[in-house]
DRENNU-860262 format. One line per 3 residues: their letters; for each residue x, y, z of C-alpha. Coordinates in steps of 0.02 Angstrom, whole numbers. Layout:
% residues N
A> X Y Z ~ ... .
% end
This chain:
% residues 384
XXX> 0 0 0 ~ 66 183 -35 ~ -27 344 -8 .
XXX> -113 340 -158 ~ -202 187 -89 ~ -266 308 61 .
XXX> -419 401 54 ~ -410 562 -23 ~ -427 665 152 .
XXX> -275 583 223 ~ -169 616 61 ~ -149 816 48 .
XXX> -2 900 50 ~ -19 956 215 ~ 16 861 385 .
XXX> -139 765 467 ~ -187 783 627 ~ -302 682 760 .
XXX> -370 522 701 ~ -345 572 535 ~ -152 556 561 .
XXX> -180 391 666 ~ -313 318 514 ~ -178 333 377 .
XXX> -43 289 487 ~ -143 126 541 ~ -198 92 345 .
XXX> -13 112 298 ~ 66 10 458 ~ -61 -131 398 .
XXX> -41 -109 226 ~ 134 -77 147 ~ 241 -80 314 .
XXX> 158 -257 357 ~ 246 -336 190 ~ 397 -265 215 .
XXX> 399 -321 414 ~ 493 -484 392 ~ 629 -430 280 .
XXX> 662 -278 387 ~ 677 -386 559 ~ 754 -547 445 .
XXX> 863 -444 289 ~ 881 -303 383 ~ 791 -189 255 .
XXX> 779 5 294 ~ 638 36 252 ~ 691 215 176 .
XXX> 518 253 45 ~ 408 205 217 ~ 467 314 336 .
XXX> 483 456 208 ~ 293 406 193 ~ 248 401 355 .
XXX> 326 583 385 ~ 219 667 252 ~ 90 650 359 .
XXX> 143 727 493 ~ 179 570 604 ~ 363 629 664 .
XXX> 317 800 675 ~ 124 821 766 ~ 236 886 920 .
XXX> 322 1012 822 ~ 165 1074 777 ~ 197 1238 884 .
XXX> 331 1357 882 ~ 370 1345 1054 ~ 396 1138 1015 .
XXX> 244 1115 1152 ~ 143 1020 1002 ~ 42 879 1011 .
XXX> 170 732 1095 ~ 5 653 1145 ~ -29 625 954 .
XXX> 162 586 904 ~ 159 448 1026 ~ -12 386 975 .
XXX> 66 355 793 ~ 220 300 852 ~ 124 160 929 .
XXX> 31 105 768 ~ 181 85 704 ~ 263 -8 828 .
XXX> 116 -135 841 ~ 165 -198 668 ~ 361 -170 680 .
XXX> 453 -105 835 ~ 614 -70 719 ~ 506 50 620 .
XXX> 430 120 793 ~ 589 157 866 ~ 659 233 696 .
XXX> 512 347 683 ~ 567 396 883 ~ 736 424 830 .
XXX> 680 540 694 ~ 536 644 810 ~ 668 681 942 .
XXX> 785 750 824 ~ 667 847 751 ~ 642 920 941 .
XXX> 846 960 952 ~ 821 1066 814 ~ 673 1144 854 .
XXX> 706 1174 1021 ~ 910 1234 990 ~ 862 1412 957 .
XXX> 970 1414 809 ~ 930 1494 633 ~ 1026 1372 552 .
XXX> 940 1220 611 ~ 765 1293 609 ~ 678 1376 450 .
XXX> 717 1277 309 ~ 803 1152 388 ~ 695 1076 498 .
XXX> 533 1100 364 ~ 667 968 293 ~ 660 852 430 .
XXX> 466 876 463 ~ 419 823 300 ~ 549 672 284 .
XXX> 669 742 157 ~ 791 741 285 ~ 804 605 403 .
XXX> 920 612 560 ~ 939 500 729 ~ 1004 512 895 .
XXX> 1186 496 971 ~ 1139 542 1150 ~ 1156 349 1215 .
XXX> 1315 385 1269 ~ 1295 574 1334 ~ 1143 498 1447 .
XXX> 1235 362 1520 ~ 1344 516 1566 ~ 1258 605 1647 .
XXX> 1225 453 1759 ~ 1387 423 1808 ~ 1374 250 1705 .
XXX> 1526 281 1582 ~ 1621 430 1522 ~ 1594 524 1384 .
XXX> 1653 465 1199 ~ 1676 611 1086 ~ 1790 774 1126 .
XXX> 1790 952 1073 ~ 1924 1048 1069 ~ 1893 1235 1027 .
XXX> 1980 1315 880 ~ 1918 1461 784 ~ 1737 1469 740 .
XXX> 1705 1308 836 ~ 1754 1148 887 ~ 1863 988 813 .
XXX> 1771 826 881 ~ 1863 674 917 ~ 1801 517 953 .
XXX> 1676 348 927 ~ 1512 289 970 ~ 1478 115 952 .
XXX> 1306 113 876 ~ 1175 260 828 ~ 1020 210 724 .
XXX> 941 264 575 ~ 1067 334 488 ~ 1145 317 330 .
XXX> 1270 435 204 ~ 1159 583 176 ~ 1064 580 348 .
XXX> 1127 664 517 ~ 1096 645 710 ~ 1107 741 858 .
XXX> 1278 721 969 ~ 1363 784 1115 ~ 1531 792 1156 .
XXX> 1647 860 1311 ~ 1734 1014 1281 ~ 1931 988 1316 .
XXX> 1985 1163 1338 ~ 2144 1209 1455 ~ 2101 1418 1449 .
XXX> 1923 1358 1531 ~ 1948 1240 1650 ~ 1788 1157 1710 .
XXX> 1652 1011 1627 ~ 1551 1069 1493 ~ 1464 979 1330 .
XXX> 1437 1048 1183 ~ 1273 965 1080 ~ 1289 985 883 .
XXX> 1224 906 723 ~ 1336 786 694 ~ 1308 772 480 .
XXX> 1362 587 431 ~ 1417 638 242 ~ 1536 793 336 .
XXX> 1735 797 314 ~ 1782 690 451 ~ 1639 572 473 .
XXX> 1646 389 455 ~ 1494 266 459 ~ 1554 77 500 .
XXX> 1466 -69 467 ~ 1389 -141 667 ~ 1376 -320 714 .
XXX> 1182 -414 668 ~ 1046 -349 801 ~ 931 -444 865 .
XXX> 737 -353 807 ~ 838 -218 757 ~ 948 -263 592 .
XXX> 841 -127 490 ~ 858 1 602 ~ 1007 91 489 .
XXX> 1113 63 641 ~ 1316 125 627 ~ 1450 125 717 .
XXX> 1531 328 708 ~ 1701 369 717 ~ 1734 543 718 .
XXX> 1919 620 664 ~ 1949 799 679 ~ 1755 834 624 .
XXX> 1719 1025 632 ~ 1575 1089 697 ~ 1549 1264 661 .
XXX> 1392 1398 734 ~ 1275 1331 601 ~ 1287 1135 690 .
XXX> 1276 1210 845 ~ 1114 1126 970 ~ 1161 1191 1121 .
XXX> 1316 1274 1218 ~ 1338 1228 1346 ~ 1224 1058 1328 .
XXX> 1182 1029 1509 ~ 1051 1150 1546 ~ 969 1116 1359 .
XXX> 969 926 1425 ~ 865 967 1565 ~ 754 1057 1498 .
XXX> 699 921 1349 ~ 726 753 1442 ~ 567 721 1501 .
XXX> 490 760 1331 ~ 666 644 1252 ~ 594 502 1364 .
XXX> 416 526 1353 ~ 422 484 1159 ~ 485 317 1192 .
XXX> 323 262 1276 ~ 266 255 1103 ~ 378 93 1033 .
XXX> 339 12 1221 ~ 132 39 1199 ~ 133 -11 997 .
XXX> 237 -171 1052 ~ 115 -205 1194 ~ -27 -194 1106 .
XXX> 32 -313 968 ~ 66 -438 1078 ~ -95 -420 1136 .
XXX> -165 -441 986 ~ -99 -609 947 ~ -152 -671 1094 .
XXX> -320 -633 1039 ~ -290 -695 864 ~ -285 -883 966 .
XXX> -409 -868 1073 ~ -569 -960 980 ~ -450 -1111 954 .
XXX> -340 -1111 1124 ~ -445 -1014 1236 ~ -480 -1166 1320 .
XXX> -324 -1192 1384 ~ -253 -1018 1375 ~ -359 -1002 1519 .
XXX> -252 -1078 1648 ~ -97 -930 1591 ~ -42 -787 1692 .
XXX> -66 -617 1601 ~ -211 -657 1510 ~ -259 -535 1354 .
XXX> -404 -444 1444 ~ -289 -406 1602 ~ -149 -339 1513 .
XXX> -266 -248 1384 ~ -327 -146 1560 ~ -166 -125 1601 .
XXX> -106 -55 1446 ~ -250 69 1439 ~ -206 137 1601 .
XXX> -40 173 1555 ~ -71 246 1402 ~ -199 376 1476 .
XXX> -60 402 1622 ~ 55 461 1496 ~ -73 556 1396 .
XXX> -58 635 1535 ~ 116 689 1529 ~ 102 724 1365 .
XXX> 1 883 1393 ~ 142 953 1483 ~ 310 864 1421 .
XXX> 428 1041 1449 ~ 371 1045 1645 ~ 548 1037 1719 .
XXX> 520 970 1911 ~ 597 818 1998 ~ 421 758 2020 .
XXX> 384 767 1861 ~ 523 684 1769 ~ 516 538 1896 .
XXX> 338 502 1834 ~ 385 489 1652 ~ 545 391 1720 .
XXX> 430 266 1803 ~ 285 277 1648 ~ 427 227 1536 .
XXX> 506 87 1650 ~ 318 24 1675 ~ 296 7 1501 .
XXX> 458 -83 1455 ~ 413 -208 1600 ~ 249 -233 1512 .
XXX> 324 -252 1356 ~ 413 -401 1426 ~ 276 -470 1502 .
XXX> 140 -463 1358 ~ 285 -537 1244 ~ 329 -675 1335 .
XXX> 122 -716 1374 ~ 87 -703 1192 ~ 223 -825 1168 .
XXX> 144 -952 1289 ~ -37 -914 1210 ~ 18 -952 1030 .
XXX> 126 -1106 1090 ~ 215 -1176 942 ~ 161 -1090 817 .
XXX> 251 -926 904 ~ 422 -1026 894 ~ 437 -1011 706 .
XXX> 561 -867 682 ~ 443 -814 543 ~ 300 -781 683 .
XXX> 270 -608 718 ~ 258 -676 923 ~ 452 -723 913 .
XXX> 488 -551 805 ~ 396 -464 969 ~ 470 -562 1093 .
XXX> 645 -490 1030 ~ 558 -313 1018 ~ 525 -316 1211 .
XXX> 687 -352 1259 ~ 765 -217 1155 ~ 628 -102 1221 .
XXX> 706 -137 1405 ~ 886 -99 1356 ~ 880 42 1241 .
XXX> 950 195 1321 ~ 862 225 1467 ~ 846 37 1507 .
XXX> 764 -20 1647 ~ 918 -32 1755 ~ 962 149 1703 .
XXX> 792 204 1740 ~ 792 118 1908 ~ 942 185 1949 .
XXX> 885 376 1904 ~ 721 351 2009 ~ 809 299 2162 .
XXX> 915 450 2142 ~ 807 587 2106 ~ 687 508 2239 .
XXX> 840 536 2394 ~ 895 691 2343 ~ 883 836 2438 .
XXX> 748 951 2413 ~ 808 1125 2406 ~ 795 1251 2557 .
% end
């Protein structure tokens, strides 16, 4: 299916919104992106024509809509989750691709608004995330990967990060690095577009993923890359970071619901022939079905507010996001147990899920991570 297979409402030139948006993103997740499903997770297909597709309507970009960025995230996560109940790779590319739409919007700079992002909204240009690393950071997990050293008009970046999805020669991502600068002593970040086709930019072939081999997943090595004013996010990065993470986290709610709900569906999909027995199983489809629904109204929620910048705050998306990677797991592993053999055939869309889940609980924030930030945020000190 392509959008001329749509109806003629959802095909204008201009992005959809409300359940318009989620009606052609749910004809074109069951249409076109359900063929190509098995060679992405199997061939490891990018599936370049889709998302380009699926960002014409406005599905990346519904929490752009507003020029202060306070859009509809409600909406973006909404579609996100269509998505990602026929292909979590596709889900988490089309995350990867909202939130760097929100560096540039929210950077402030010219150069990466204007023209440039009306670019990235409508899918011309597509662009990831390098912040993995930079997170991990910031929690005092491991160091940070990529230096800048200053020089005139900007920085030289050294430096490599293992993986950073959907990317390819002509795309870009957002990146920070720690400025090494003797005449300033002190830490500081600088965040940047990091352009994959720039002098100095190398994009290396990664090991097979597991649910993940279309993802457009590299490996960057960075040798004196220079980033000028025009790449510039944010300088110094750390306040910028704190004022989007709730909203960078948020998003990812939407691959964890789609996934969810999937499984969920299977489950279903068995029912009239193994209900009988599917009986005696924990996690049955009705109970995590009530479950899922009250998460994804909790986060709705959120959504209506995703710049609010308070400890309180950010420790309920935190815990909305670890919640939904836990049930993730759990409605993966039941729909396994519902479907019984015929979800151990690697061409099942059960075992596909089942690998979804788990990557769901170890992308950056995993589970641990997300623990980990709870239980600090929730002993610090409140301020006098």
């Amino acid at each position: 299916m392509n959008l001329a297979d749509l109806p003629r409402e959802l095909t204008n030139n201009e992005p959809l919104v409300g359940d318009a948006l989620l009606a052609a993103v749910r004809a074109l997740a069951q249409g076109l992106l359900t063929e190509q499903v098995e060679a992405i997770d199997r061939k490891g297909l990018y599936p370049l024509a889709t998302l380009r597709q699926f960002a014409a309507m406005g599905t990346m970009s519904a929490h752009l809509d507003s020029a202060a960025g306070t859009g509809d995230y409600g909406l973006a996560i909404r579609a996100m989750a269509e998505a990602s109940r026929v292909c979590g790779a596709t889900g988490f590319m089309m995350w990867c691709q909202a939130v760097c739409g929100l560096y540039m919007q929210q950077s402030g700079n010219p150069a990466l608004m204007g023209e440039a992002l009306q670019r990235h909204v409508s899918g011309v240009g597509l662009g990831g995330t390098a912040l993995s690393n930079p997170m991990k950071s910031y929690a005092q997990i491991e160091s940070l990967l990529l230096k800048a050293v200053p020089v005139d008009g900007g920085y030289l970046v050294n430096g490599t990060l293992p993986w950073v999805s959907n990317l390819a020669l002509d795309h870009y991502c957002g990146a920070i690095a720690a400025v090494v600068d003797s005449a300033a002593p002190g830490s500081r970040e600088v965040m940047f577009l990091l352009r994959c086709d720039a002098p100095g930019v190398e994009l290396r072939e990664c090991p097979s993923f597991s649910a993940m081999e279309g993802t457009g997943t590299y490996a960057l090595r960075l040798k004196d890359h220079f980033i000028g004013a025009d790449e510039i996010i944010a300088d110094p990065a750390k306040p910028y970071i704190a004022r989007i993470r709730a909203a960078f986290v948020m998003l990812q709610c939407g691959m964890a619901v789609g996934i969810t709900q999937g499984a969920i569906d299977s489950m279903w999909a068995v029912e009239p022939q193994l209900g009988h027995v599917n009986q005696f199983l924990e996690d049955r489809p009705a109970a995590l079905q009530a479950e899922l629904d009250a998460l994804t109204a909790r986060v709705m929620t959120m959504a209506a507010t995703p710049f609010d910048t308070t400890r309180e705050f950010f420790i309920d998306v935190l815990d909305a996001r670890a919640h939904g990677a836990e049930l993730c797991l759990r409605a993966a592993q039941s729909a396994l147990m519902h479907q019984g053999a015929r979800g151990y055939l690697m061409s099942s869309s059960v075992q596909r899920r089942v690998r979804e889940s788990h990557f769901v609980a170890i992308v950056t924030p995993a589970i641990k991570h997300l623990r980990m930030e709870i239980a600090n945020l929730s002993t610090e000190e409140m301020p006098v």
